[in-house]
C-alpha positions as CSV (number, residue, x, y, z in Angstrom):
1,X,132.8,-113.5,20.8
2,X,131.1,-111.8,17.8
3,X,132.4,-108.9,16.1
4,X,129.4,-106.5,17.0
5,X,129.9,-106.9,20.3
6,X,133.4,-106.2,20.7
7,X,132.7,-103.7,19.0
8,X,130.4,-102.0,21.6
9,X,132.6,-103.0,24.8
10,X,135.4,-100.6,23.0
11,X,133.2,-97.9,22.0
12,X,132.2,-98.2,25.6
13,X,135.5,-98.5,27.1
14,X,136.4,-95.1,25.0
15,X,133.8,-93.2,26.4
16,X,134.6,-94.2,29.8
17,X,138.5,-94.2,29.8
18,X,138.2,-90.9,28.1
19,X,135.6,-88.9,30.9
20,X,137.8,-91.3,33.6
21,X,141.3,-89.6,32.2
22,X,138.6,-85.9,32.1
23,X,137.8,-86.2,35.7
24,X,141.5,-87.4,37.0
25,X,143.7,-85.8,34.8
26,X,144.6,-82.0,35.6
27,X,144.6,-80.2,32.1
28,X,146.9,-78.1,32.9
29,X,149.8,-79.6,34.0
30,X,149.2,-82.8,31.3
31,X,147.9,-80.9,28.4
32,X,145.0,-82.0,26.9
33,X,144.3,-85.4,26.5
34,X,142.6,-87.3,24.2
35,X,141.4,-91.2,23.9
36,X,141.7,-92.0,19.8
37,X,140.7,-95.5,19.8
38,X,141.0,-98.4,22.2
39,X,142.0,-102.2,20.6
40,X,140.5,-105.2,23.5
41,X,142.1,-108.3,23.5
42,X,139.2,-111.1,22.0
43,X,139.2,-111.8,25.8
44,X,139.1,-108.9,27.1
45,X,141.3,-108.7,29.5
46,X,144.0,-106.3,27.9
47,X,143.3,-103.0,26.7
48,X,145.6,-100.8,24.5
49,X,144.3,-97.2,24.9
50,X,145.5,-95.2,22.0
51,X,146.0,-91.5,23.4
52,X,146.7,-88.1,21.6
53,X,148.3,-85.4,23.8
54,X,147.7,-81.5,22.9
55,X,150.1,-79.5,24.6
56,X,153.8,-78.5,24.7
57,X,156.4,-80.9,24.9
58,X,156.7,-80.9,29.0
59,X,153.0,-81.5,29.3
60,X,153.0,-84.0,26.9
61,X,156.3,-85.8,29.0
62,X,154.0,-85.4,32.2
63,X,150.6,-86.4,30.7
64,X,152.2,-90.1,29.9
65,X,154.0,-90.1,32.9
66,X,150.4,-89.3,35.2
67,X,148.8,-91.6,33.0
68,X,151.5,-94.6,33.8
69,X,151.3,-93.4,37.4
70,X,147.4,-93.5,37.9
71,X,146.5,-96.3,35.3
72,X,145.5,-98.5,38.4
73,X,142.9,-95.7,39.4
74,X,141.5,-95.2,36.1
75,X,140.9,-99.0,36.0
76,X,138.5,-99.1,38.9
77,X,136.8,-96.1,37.9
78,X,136.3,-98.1,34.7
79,X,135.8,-101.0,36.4
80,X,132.6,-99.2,38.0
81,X,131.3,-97.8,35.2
82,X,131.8,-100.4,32.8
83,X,130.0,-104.2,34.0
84,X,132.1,-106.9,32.1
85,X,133.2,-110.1,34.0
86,X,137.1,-109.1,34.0
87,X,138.0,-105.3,34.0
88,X,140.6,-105.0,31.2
89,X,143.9,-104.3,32.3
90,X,144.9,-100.9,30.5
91,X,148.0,-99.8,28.4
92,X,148.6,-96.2,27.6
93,X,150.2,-95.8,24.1
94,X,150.6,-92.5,22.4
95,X,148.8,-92.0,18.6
96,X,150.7,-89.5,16.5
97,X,148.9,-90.3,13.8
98,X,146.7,-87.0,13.9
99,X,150.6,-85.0,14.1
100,X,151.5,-87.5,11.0
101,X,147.8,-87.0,9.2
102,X,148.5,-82.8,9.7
103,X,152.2,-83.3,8.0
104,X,150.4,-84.7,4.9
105,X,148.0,-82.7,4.8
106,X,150.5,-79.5,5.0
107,X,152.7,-81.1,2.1
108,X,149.9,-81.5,0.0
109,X,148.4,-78.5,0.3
110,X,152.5,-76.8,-0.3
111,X,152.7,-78.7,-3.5
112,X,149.1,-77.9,-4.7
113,X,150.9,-73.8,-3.9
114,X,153.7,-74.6,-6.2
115,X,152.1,-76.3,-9.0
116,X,151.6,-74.2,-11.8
117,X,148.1,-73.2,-13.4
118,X,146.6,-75.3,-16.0
């Protein structure tokens, strides 16, 4: 399968997992939840969903938790959106790397603070 088009089918698969997780997902109870990337096996019949939860740590507990509970029902909604000859089978890991990106970012801009003047 060529690179370009694996390409698209994850783009695609983003856009859908993320509005499909929009629609079925309560904010309020699972914070806010956000698809970061989404790796396909060359296949396609695995998907690692890369997720970001904004919330407190009880909704972020109960956002993986809904998410493990109702991936079947995300995959058909995917599956109707989203024509491919096998509908991926989807695995919900959380990204910290935006949490781990803010840490750096904080550091550097504390020792840019305490560096003296030139």
């Amino acid at each position: 399968m060529s690179s370009h088009r694996l390409l698209r089918v994850r783009e695609l698969l983003k856009r859908e997992i993320g509005e499909a997780i929009r629609r079925e997902i309560p904010v309020e109870r699972a914070g806010l939840i956000t698809v970061n990337d989404v790796h396909v096996a060359g296949d396609l019949r695995l998907a690692t969903v890369f997720i970001g939860i904004l919330g407190n740590a009880e909704q972020q507990r109960t956002g993986v938790a809904m998410l493990q509970r109702n991936r079947k029902r995300l995959q058909g909604l995917v599956a109707k959106s989203v024509v491919l000859k096998y509908t991926p089978q989807l695995r919900f890991v959380v990204d910290d790397s935006i949490v781990r990106g803010n840490k750096v970012l904080d550091i550097i801009a504390e020792l840019e603070r305490e560096s003296p003047e030139p």
